[in-house]
Backbone of each chain as ProteinMPNN parsed JSONL, in Angstrom:
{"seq_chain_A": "XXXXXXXXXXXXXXXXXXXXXXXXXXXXXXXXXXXXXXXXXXXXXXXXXXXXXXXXXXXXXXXXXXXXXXXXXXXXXXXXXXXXXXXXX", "coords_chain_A": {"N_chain_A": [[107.575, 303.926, 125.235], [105.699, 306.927, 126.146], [102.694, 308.028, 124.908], [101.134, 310.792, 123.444], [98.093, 311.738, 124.359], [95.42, 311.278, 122.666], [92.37, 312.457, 120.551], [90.427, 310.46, 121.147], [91.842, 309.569, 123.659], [91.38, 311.597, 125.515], [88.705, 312.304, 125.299], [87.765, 310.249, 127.28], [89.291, 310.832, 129.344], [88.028, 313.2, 129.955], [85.293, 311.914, 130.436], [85.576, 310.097, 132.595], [86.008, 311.879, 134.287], [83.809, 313.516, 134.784], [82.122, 311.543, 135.656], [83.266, 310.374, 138.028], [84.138, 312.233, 139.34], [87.404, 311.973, 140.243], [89.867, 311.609, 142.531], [92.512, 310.954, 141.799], [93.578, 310.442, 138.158], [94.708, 308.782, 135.7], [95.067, 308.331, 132.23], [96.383, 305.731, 129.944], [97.805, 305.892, 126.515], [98.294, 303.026, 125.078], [98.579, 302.158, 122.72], [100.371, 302.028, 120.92], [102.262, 300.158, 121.982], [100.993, 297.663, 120.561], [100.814, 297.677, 118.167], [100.06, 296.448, 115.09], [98.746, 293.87, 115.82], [96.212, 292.057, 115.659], [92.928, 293.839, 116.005], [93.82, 296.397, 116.397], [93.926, 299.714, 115.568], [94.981, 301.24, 113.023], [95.277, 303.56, 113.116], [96.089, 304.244, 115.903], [95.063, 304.887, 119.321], [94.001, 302.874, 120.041], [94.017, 300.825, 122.245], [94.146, 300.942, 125.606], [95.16, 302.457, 129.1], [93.995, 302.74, 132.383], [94.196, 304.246, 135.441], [92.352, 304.884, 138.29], [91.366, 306.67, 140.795], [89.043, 306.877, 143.268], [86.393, 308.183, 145.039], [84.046, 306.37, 145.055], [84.55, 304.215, 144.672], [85.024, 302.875, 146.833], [84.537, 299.942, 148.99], [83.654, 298.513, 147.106], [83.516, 294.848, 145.361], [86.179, 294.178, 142.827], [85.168, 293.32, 140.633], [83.035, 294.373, 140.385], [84.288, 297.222, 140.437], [85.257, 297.579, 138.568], [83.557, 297.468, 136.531], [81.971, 299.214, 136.766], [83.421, 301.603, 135.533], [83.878, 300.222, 132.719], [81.003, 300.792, 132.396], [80.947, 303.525, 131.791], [82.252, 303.672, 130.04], [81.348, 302.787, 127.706], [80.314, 303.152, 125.343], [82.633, 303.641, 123.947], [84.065, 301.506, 124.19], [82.615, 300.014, 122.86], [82.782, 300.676, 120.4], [85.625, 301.936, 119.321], [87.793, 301.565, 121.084], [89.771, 299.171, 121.696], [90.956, 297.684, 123.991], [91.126, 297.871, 127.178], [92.77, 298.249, 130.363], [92.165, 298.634, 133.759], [93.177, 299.917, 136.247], [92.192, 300.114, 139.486], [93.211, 302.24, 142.09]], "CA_chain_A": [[107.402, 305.372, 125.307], [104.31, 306.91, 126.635], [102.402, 308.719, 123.749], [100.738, 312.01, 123.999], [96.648, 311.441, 124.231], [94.494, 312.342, 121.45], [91.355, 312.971, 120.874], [89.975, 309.695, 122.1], [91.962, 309.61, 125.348], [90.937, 313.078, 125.964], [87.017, 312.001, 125.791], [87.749, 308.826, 128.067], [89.569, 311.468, 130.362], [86.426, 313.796, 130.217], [83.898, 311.084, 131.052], [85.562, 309.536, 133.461], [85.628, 313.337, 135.301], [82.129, 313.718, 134.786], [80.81, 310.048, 136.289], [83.554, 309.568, 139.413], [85.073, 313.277, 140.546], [88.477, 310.599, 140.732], [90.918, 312.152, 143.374], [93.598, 311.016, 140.722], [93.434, 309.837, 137.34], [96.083, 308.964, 134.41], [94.955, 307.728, 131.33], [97.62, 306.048, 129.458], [97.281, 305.607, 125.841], [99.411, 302.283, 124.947], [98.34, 301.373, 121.429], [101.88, 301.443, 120.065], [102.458, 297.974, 122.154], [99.845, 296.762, 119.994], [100.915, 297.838, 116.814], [99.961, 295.152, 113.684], [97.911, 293.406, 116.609], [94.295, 292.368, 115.573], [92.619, 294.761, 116.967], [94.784, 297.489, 116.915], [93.79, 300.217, 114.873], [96.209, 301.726, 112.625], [96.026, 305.139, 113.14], [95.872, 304.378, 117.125], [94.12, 305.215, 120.143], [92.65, 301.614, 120.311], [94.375, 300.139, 123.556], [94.66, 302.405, 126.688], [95.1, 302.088, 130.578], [93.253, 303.737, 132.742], [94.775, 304.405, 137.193], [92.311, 305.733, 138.963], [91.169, 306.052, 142.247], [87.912, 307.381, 143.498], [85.381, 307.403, 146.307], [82.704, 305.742, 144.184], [84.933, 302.756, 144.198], [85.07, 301.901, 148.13], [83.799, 298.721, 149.418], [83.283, 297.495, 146.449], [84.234, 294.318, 144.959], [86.892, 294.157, 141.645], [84.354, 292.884, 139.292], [81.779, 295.63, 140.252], [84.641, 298.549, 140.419], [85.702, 297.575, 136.569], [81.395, 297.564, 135.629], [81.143, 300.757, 136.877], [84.368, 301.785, 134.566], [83.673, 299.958, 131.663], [80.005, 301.232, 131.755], [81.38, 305.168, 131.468], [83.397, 303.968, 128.752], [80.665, 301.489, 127.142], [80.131, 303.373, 123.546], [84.261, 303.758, 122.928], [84.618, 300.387, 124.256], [81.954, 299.274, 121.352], [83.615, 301.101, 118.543], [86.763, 302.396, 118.876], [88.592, 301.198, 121.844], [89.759, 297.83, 121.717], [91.104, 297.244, 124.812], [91.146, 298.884, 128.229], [93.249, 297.531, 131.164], [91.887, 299.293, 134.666], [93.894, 299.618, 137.812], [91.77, 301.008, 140.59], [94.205, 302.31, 142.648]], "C_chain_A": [[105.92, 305.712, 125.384], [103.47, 308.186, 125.567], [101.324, 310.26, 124.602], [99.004, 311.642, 123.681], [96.154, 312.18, 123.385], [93.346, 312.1, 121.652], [90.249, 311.773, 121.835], [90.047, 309.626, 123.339], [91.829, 310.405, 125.615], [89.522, 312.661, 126.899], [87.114, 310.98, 126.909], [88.323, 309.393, 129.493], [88.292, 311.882, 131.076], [85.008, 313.075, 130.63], [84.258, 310.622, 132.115], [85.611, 310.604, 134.688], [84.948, 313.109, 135.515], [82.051, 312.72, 135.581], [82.033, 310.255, 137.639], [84.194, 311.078, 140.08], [86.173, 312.266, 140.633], [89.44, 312.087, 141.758], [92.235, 312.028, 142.346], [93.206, 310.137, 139.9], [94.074, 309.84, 135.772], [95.18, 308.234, 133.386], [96.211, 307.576, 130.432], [97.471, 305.363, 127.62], [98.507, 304.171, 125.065], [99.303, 301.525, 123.378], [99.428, 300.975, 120.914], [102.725, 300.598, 120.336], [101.925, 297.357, 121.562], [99.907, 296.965, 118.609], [100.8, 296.852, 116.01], [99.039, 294.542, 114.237], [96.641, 293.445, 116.203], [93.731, 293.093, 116.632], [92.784, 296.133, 116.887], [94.234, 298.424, 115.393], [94.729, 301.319, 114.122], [96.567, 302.967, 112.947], [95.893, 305.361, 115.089], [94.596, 304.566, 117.717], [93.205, 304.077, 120.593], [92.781, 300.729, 121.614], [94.551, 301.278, 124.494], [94.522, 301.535, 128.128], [94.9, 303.042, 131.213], [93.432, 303.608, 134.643], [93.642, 305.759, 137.49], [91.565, 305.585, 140.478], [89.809, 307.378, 142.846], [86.7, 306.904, 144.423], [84.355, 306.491, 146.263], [83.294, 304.32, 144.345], [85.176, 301.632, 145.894], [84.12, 300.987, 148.432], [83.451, 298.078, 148.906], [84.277, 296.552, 145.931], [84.992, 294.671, 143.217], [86.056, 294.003, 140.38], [83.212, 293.896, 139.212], [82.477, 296.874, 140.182], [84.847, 298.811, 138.947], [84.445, 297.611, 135.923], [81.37, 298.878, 135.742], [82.571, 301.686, 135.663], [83.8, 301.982, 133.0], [82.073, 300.843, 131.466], [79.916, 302.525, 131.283], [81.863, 304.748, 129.972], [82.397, 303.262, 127.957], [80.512, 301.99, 125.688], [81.174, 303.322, 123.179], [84.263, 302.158, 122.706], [83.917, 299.688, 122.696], [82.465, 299.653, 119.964], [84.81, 300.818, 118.616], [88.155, 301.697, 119.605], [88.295, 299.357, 122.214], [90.074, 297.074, 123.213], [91.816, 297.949, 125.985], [91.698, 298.059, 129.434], [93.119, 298.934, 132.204], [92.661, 299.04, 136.066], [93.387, 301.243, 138.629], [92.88, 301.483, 141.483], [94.296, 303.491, 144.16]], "O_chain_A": [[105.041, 305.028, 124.86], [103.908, 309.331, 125.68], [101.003, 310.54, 125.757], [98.797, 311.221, 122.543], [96.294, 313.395, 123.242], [92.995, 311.585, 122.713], [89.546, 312.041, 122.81], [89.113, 309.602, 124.14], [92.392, 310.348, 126.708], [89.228, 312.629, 128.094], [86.085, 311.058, 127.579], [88.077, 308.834, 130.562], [87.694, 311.445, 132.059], [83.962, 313.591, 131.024], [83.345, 310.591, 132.94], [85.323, 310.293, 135.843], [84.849, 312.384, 136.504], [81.807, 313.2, 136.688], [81.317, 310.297, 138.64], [84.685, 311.066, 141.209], [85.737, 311.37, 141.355], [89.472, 313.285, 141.474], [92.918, 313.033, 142.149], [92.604, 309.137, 140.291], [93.927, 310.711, 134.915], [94.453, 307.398, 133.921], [96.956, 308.499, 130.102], [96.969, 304.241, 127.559], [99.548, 304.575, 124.546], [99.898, 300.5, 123.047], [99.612, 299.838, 120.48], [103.644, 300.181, 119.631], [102.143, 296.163, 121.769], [99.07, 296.439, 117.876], [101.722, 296.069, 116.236], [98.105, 294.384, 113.451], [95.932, 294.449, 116.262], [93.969, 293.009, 117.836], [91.947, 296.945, 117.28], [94.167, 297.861, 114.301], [95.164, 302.255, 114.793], [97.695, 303.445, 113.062], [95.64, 306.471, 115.557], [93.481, 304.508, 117.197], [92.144, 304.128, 121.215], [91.855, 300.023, 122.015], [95.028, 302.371, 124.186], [94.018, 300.425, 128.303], [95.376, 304.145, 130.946], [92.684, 302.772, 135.149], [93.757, 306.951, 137.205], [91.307, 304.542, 141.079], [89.909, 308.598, 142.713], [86.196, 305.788, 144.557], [83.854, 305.92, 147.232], [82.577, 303.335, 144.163], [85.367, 300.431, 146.08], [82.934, 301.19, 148.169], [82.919, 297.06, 149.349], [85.474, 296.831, 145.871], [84.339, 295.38, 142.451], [86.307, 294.526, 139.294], [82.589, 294.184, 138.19], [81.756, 297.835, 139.914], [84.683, 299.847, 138.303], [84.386, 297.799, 134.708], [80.825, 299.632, 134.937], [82.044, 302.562, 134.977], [83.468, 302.961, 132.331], [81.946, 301.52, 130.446], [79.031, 302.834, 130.484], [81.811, 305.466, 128.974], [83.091, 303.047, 126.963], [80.6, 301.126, 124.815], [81.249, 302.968, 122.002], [84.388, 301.574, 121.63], [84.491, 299.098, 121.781], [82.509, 299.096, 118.867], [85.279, 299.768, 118.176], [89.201, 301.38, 119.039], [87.377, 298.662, 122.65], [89.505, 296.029, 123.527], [92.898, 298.519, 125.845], [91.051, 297.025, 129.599], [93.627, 300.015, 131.904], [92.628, 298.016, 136.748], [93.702, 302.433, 138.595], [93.716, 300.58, 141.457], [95.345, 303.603, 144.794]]}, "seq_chain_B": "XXXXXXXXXXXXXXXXXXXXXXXXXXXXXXXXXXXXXXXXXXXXXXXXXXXXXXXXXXXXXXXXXXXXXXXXXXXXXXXXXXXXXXXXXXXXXXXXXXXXXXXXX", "coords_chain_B": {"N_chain_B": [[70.372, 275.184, 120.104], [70.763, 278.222, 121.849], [73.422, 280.476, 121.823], [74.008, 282.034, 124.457], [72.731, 279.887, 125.91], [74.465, 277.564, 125.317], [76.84, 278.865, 126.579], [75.921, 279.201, 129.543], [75.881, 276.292, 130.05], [78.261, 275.251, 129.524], [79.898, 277.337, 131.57], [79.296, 276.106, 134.007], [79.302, 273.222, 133.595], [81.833, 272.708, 133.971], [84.391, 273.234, 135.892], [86.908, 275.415, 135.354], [86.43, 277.839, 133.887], [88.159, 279.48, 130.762], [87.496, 282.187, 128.288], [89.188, 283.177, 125.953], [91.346, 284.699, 123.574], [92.145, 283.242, 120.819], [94.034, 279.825, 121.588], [95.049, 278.053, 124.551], [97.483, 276.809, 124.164], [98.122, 278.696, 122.161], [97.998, 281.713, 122.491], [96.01, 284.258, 121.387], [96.725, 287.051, 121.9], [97.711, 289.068, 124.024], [96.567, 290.089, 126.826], [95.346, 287.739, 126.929], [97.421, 285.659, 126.763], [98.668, 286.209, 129.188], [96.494, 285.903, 130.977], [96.732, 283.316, 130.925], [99.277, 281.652, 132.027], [99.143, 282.349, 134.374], [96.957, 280.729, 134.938], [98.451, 278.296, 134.496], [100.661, 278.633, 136.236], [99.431, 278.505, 138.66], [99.014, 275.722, 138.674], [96.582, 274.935, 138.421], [93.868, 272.658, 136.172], [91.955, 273.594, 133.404], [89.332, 274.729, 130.903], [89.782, 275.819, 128.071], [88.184, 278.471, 126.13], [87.966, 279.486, 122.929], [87.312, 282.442, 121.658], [87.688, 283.639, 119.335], [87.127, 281.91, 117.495], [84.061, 282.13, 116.65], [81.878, 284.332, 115.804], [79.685, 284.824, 116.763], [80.129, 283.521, 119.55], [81.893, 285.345, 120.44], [80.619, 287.897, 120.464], [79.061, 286.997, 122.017], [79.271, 285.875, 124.756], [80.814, 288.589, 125.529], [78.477, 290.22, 126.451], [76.869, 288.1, 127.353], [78.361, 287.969, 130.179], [78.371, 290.463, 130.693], [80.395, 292.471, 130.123], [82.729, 293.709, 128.818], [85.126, 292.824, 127.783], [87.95, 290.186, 126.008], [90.382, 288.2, 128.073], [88.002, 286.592, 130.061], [87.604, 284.911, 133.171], [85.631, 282.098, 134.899], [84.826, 280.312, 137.919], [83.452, 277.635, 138.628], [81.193, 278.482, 137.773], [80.648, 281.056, 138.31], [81.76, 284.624, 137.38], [85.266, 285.511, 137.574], [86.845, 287.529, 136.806], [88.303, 289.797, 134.567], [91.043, 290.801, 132.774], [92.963, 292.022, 134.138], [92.265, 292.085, 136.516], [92.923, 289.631, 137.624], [95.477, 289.15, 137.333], [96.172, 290.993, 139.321], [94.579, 289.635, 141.436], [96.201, 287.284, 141.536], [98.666, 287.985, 142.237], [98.23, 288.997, 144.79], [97.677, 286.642, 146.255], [95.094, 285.519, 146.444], [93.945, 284.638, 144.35], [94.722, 281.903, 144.455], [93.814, 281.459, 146.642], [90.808, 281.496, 146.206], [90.524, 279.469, 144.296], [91.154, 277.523, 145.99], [89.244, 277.982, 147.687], [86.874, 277.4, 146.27], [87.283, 274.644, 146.117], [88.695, 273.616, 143.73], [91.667, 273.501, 143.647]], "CA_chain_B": [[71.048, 275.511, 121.786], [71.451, 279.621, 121.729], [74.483, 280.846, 122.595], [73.451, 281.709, 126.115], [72.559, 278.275, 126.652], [75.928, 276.952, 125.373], [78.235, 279.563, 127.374], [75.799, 278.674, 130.28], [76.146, 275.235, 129.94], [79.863, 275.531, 129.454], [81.045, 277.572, 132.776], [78.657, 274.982, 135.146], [79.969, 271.867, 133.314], [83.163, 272.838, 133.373], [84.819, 273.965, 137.317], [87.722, 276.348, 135.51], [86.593, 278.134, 132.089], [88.659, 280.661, 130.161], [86.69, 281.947, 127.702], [90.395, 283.767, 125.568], [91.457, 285.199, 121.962], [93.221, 281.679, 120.758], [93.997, 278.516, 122.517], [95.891, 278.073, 125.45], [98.654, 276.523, 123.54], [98.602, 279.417, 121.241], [96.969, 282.314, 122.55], [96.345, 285.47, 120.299], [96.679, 288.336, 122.408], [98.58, 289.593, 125.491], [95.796, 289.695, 127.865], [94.725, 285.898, 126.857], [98.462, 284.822, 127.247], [98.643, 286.038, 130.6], [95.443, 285.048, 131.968], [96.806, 281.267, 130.524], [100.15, 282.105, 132.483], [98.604, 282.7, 135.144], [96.52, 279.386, 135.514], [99.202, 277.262, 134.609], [101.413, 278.91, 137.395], [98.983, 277.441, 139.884], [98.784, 274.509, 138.154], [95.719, 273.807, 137.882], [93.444, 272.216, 134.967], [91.198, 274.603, 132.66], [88.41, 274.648, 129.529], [90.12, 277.408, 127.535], [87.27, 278.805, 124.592], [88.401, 280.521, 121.909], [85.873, 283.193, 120.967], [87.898, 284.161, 118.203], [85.883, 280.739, 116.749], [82.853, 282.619, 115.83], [81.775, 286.108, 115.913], [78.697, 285.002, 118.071], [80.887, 283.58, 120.85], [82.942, 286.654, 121.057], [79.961, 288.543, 121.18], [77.958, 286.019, 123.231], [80.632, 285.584, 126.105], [80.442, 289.586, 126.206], [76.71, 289.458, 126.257], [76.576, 286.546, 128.938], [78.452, 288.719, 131.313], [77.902, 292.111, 130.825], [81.635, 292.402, 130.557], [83.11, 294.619, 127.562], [86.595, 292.479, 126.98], [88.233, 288.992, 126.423], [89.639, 287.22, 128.435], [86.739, 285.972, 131.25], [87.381, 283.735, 133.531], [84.679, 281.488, 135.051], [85.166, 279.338, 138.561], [82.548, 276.959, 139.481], [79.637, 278.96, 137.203], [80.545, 282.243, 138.617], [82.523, 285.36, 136.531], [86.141, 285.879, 138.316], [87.19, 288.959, 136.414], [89.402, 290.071, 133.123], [92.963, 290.188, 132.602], [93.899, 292.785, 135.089], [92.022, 291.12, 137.932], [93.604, 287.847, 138.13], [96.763, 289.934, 137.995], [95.735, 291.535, 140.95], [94.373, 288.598, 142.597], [97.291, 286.435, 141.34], [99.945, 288.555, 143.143], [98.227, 288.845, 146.148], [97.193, 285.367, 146.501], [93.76, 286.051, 146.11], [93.031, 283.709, 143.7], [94.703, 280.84, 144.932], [92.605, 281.117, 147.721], [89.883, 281.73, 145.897], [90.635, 278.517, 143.669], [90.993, 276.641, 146.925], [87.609, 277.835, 148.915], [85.827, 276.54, 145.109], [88.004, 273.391, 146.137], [89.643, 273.293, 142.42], [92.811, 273.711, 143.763]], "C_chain_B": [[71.409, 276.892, 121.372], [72.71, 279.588, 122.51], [75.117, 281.26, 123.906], [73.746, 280.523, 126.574], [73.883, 277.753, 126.516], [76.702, 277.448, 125.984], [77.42, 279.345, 129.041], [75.967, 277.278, 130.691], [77.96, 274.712, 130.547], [80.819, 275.885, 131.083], [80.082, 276.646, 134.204], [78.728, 274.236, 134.911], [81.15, 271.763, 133.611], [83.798, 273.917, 135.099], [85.772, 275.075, 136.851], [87.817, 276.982, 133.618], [87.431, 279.451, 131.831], [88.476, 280.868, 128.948], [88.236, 283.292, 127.141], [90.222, 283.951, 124.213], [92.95, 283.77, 121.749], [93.097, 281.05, 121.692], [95.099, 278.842, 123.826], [97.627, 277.652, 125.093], [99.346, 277.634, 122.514], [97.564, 280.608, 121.344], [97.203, 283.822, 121.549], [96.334, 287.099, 120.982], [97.468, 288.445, 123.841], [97.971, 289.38, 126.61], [95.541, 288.163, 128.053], [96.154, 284.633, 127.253], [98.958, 284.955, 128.64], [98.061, 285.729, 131.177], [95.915, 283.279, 132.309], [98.157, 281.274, 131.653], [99.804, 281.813, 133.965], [98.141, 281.528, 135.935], [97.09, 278.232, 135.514], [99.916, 277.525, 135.958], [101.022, 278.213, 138.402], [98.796, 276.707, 140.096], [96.985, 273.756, 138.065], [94.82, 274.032, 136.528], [92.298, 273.624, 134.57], [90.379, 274.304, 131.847], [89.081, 275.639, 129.251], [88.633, 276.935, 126.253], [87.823, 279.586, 123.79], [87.725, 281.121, 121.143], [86.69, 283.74, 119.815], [87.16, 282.663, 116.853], [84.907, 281.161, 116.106], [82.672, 283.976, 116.56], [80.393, 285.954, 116.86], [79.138, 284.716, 119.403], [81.341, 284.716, 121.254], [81.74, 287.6, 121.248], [79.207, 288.773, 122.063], [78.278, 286.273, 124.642], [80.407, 287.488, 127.069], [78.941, 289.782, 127.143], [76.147, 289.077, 127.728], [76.831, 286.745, 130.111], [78.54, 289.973, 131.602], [79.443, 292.695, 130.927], [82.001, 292.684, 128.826], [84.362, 293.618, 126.704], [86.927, 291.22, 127.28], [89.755, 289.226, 126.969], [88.652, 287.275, 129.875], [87.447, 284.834, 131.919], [86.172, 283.343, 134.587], [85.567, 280.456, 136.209], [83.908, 279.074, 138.486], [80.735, 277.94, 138.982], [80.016, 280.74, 137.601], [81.594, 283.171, 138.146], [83.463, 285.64, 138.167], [86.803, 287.35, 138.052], [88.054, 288.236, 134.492], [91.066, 289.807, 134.132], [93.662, 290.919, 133.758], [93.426, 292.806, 136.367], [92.388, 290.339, 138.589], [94.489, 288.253, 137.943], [96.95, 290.01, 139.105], [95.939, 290.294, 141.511], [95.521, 287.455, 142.456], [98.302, 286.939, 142.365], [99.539, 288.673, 144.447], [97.475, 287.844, 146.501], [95.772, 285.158, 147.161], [93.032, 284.891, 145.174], [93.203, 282.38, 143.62], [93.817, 280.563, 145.745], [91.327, 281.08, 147.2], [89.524, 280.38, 145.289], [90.646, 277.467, 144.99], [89.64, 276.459, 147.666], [87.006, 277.146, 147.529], [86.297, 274.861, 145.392], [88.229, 272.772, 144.398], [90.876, 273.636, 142.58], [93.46, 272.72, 144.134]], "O_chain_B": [[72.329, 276.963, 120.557], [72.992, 278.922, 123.506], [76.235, 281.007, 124.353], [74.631, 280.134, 127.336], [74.491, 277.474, 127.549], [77.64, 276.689, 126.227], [78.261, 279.308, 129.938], [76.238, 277.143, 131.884], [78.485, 274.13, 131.496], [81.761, 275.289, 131.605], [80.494, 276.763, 135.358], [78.258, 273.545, 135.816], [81.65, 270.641, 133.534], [83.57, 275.118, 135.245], [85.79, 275.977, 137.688], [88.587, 276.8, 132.674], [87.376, 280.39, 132.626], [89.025, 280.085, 128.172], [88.358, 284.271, 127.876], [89.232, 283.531, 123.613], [94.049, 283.536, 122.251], [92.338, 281.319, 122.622], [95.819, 279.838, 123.886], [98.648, 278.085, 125.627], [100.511, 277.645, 122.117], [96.557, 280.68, 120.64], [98.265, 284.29, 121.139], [95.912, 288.103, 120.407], [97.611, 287.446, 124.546], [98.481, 288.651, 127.46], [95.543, 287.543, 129.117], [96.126, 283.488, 127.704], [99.555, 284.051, 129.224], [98.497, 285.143, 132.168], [95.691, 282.463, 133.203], [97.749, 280.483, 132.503], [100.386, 280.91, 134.566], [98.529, 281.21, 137.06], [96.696, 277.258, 136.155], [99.785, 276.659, 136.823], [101.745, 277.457, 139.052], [98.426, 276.349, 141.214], [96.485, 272.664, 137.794], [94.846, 275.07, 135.867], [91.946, 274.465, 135.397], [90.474, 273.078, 131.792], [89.116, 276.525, 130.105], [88.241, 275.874, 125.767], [88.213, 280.635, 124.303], [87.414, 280.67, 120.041], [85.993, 284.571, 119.234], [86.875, 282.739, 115.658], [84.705, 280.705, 114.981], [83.19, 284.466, 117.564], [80.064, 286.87, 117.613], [78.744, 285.386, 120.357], [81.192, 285.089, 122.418], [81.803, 288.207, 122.318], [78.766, 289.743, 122.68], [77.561, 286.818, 125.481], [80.113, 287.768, 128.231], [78.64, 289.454, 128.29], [75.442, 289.496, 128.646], [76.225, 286.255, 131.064], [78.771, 290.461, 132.708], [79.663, 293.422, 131.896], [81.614, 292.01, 127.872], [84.547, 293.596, 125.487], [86.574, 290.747, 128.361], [90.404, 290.178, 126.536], [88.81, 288.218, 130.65], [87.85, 283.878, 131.256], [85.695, 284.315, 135.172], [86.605, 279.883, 135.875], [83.109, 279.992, 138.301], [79.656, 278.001, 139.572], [79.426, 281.579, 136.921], [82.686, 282.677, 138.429], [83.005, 285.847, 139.29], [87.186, 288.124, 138.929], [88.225, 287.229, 133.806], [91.669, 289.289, 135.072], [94.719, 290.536, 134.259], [93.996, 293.413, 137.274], [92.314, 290.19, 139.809], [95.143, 287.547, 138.71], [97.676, 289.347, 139.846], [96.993, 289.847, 141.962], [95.658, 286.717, 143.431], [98.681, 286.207, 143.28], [100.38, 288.482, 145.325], [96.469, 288.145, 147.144], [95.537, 284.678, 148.27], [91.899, 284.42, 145.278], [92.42, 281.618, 143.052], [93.078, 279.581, 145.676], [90.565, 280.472, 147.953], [88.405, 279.946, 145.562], [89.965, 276.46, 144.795], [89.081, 275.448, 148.089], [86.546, 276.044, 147.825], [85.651, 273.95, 144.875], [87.925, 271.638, 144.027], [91.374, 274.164, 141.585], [94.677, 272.804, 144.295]]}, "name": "protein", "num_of_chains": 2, "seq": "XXXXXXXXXXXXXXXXXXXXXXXXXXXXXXXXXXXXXXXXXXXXXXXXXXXXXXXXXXXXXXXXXXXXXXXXXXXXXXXXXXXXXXXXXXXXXXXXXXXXXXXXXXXXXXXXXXXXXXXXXXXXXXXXXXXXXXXXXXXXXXXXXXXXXXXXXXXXXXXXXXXXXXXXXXXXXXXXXXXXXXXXXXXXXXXXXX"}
């Protein structure tokens, strides 16, 4: 079941506006597959997946479209968010 | 030997590293058991690391490739992607080929 985004996946929405304009973009927040999971932070919000698709991302290769990602996200990723699975799309 | 030096050392000694949370026999996370999944499927051989070993690996490994999350994999010295790369390139036979032009296939 697909949970309703809080305040984290909000901000991770809102930045990823800001840096790519995306033509479409879902954030999906999946922590509660990860429940007990090192890692996983109890009160959520610590795993998410992130579909999006944006002009910023043509021609480049896979390992440079997920840098430019991860680097929007680079302070959650250091605290809060444990783990982010990206499908350019 | 800094930790640098050993995770450099490591993916240019070593033609197929996977630098994972647990072993390959027993990996500790979802992403790390599919990456392993993944490389057995194509059969071929591996270094798995298990940065859950020390808290400087796991932060080293990040570090080393400018790359936020485990697992890494490593052909032939050079970063292949995370977990939802070699997905990708798994399904569209992407990284067989890719494993073949390194000729570790």
């Amino acid at each position: 079941m697909q949970q309703t985004l809080g305040p984290i996946g909000h901000l991770l929405e809102t930045k990823l506006h800001a840096a790519f304009a995306p033509a479409k973009l879902e954030v999906v927040d999946e922590s509660n597959q990860h429940h007990g999971h090192a890692g996983a932070n109890p009160s959520g919000e610590s795993h998410f997946r992130v579909r999006i698709s944006a002009a910023d991302f043509h021609g480049k290769s896979r390992v440079a479209q997920h840098r430019m990602v991860n680097d929007v996200l680079a302070d959650e990723l250091k605290t809060r968010v444990h783990a982010l699975a990206i499908e350019i799309v | 030997m800094t930790i640098h030096e050993q995770i450099d050392k490591d993916v240019k000694s070593n033609d197929i590293v996977l630098y994972m949370k647990g072993t390959a026999d027993m990996p500790q996370c979802g992403f790390s058991g599919r990456s392993v999944q993944i490389l057995q499927h194509l059969g071929v051989p591996f270094k798995d690391v298990n940065v859950l070993a020390s808290d400087e690996l796991r932060q080293g490994i990040k570090d080393y490739t400018n790359w936020p999350t485990v697992p890494q994999l490593y052909v032939k010295g050079e970063f292949v992607g995370g977990a939802d790369i070699l997905m990708e390139m798994y399904q569209s036979g992407e990284l067989k080929q890719l494993l073949a032009d390194k000729g570790v296939a």
